[in-house]
C-alpha positions as CSV (number, residue, x, y, z in Angstrom):
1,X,22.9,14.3,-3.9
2,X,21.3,11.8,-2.1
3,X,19.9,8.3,-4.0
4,X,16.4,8.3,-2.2
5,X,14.3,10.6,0.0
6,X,11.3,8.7,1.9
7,X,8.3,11.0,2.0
8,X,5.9,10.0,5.1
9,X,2.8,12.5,5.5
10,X,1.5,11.6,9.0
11,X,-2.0,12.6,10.8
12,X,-2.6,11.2,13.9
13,X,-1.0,7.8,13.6
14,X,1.1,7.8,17.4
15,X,0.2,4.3,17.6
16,X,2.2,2.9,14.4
17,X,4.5,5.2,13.7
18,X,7.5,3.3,16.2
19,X,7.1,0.0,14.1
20,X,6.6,1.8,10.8
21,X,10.0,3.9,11.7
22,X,11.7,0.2,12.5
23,X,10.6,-1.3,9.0
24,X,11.7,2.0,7.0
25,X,15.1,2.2,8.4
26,X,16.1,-2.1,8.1
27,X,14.7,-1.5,4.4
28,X,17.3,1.4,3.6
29,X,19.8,-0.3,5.3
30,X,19.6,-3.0,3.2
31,X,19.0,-1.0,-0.1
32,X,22.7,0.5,1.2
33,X,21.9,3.4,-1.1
34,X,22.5,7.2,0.6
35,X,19.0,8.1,1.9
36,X,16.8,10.2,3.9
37,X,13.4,10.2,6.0
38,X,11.5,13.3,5.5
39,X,8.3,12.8,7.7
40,X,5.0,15.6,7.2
41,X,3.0,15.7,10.5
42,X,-0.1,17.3,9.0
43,X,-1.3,18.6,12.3
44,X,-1.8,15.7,14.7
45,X,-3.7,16.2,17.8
46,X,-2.2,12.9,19.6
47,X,1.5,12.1,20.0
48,X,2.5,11.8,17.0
49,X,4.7,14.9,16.7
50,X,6.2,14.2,20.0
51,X,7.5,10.4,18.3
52,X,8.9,12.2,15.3
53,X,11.0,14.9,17.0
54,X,12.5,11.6,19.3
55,X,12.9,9.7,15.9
56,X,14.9,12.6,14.8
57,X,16.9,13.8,17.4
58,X,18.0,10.4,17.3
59,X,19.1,9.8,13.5
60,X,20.5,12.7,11.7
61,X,18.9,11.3,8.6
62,X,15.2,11.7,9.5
63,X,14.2,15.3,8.5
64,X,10.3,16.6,10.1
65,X,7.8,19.6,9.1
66,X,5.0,20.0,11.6
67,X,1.8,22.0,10.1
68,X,0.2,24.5,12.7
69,X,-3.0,22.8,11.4
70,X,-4.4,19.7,9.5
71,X,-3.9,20.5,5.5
72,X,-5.1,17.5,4.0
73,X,-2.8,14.4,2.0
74,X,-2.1,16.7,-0.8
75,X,-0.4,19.8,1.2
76,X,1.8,16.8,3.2
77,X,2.8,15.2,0.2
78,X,4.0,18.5,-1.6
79,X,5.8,19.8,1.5
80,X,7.8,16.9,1.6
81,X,8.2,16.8,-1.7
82,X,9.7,20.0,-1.9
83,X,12.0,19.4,1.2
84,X,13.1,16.4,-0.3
85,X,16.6,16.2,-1.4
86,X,16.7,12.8,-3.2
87,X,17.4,11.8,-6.9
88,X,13.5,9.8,-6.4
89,X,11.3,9.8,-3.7
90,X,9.6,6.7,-2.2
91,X,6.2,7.5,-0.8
92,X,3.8,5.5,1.5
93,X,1.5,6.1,3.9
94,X,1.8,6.2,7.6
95,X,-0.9,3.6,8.8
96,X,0.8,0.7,8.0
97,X,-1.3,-1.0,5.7
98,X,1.9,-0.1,2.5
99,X,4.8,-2.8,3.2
100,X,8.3,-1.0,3.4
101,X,9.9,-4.5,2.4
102,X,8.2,-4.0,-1.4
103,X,10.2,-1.2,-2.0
104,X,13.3,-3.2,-3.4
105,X,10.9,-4.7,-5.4
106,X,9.3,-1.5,-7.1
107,X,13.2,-0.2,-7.4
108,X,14.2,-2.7,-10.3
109,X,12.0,-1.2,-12.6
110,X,13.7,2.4,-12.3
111,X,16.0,1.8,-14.8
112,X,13.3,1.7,-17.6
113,X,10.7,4.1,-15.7
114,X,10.4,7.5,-13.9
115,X,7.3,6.3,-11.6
116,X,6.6,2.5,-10.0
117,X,3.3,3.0,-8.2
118,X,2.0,0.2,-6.5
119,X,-1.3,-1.8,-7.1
120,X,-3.1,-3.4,-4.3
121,X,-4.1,-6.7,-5.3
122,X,-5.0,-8.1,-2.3
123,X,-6.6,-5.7,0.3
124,X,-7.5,-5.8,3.7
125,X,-9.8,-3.6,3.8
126,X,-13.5,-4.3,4.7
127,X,-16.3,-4.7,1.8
128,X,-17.7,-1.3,1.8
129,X,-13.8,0.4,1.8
130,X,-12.6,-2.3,-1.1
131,X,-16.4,-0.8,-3.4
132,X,-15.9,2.9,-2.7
133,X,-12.1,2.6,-4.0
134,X,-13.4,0.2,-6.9
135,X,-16.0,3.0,-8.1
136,X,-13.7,5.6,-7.3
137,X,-10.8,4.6,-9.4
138,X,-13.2,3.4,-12.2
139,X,-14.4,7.1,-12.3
140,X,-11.3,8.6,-12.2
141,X,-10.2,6.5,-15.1
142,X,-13.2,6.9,-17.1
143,X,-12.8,10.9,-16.8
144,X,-9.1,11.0,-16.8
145,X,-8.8,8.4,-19.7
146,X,-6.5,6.4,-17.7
147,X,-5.5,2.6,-16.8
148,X,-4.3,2.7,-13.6
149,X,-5.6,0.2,-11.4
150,X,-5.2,1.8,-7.6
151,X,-4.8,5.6,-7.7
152,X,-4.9,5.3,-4.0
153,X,-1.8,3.0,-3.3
154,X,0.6,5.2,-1.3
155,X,3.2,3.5,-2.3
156,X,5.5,5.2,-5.0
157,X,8.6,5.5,-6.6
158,X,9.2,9.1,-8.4
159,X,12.0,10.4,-10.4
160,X,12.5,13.5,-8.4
161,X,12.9,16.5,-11.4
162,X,9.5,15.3,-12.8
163,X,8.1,15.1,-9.6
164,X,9.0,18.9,-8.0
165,X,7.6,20.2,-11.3
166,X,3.6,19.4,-10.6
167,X,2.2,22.1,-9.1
168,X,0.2,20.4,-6.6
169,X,-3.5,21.1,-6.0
170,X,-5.8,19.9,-2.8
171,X,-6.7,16.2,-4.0
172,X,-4.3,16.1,-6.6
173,X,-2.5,13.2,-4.4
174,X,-4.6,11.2,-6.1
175,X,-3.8,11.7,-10.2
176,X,0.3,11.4,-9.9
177,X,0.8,8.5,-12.2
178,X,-1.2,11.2,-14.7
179,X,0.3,14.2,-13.7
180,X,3.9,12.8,-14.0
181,X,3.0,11.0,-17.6
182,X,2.0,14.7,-18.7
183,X,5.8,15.6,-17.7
184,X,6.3,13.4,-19.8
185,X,7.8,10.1,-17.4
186,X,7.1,6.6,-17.7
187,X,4.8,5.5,-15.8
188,X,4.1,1.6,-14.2
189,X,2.3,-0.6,-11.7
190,X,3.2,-3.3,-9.9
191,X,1.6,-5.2,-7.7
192,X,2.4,-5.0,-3.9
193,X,1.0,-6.0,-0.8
194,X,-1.3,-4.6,1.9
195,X,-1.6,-5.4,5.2
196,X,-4.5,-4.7,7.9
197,X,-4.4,-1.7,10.2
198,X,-3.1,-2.9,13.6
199,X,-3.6,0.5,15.1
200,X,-5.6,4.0,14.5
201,X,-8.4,4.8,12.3
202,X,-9.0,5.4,8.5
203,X,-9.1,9.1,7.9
204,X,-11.6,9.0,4.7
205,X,-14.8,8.1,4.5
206,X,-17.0,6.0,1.7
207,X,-18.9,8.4,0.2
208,X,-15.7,11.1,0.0
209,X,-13.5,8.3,-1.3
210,X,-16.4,7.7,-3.5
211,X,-16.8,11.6,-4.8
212,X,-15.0,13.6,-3.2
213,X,-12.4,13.7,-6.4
214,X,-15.1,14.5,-8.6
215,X,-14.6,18.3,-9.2
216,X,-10.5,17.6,-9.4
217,X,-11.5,15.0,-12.2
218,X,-12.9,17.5,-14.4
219,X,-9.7,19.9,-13.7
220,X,-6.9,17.0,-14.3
221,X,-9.1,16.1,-18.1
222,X,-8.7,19.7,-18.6
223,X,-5.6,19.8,-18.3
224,X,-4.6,16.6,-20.1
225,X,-6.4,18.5,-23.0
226,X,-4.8,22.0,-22.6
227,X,-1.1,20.7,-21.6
228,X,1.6,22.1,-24.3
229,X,3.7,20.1,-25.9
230,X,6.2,21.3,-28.8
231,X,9.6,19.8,-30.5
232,X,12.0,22.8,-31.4
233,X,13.3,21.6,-34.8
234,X,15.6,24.6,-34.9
235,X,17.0,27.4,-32.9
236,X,20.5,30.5,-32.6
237,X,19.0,30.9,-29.4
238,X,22.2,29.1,-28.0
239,X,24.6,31.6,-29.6
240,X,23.4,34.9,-27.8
């Protein structure tokens, strides 16, 4: 089994995906664990696919899905988790903005937890961006009695067999460090750094970053309050 499987949903991101591809691999190679690239093209219109099927006709370790249409972050993200054949899966998005050189960082903390998700102290993002993702994680936590700081960090680090057991839901991308605690993994955040986008365009706007994740609030608090949970103190049911 392979140590770590790189999940990369992609939509329309031809312009940064060469550099991004660069800074993934020198990362891994330097990690020196077993690993894989599984990249999610979630229906680009530019070239975008036409980069990932050189990328992997070039390294036998990059693995591609290409969607017939644009599904949204959530579809990408399960796809690839489900093609993923790594003990833990490192996510981050395609634009950039994540750092691949934190990941060694985030990877110390596996041995006491199943999720390092990062927290972006520092963003570089303009004024009205760095408010709607403010309010939006405030809300989130409020409804989903939750801490964490940045829900929308794409940078993660999943144990794999608590990961591929979330059923995932449209805009459920956005509740993993929740989800996995209900599967009962421990969960962290560290901070990690963020960088400008160099190239392409934000695919979210304000006022959906803002609300958007309203409605799948209200589903994630139910099920945090309808999740089962029981201890067997005693069972034959090995002995059939």
């Amino acid at each position: 089994m392979l140590r770590y499987s790189v999940v990369l949903p992609i939509y329309n991101e031809a312009g940064n995906l060469r550099p991004l591809f660069s800074e993934i691999e020198a990362v891994m190679a330097r990690i020196g664990a077993p690993w894989e690239l599984v990249c999610v093209d979630d229906g680009s219109t530019d070239n975008s696919l036409a980069l990932i099927r050189d990328y992997a006709a070039r390294f036998p370790q990059v693995h591609y899905l290409h969607f017939k249409q644009n599904t949204g972050q959530s579809a990408a993200l399960a796809a690839g988790f489900q093609t993923a054949r790594g003990e833990y899966i490192i996510t981050l998005d395609s634009d950039r903005q994540n750092d691949p050189a934190d990941i060694p960082q985030l990877l110390t903390y596996l041995e006491q937890y199943d999720m390092v998700t990062g927290w972006r102290v520092e963003r570089n993002d303009n004024l009205i961006k760095r408010f709607s993702s403010w309010f939006a994680n405030g809300v989130r936590n409020y409804f989903s009695q939750e801490t964490i700081k940045d829900t929308g960090c794409g940078l993660k680090i999943m144990r794999a067999t608590y990961l591929k057991r979330i059923k995932m839901f449209k805009g459920m991308h956005r509740f993993l460090p929740t989800l996995m605690k209900l599967e009962g993994a421990r969960v962290i955040e560290v901070p990690v750094s963020h960088r400008p986008r160099i190239a392409g365009v934000t695919k979210y706007g304000t006022w959906e970053r803002a609300f958007g994740g309203l409605r799948d609030l209200l589903a994630v608090r139910w099920m945090k309050d309808r999740f089962i949970r029981y201890e067997i103190g005693e069972s034959n049911a090995s002995d059939r």
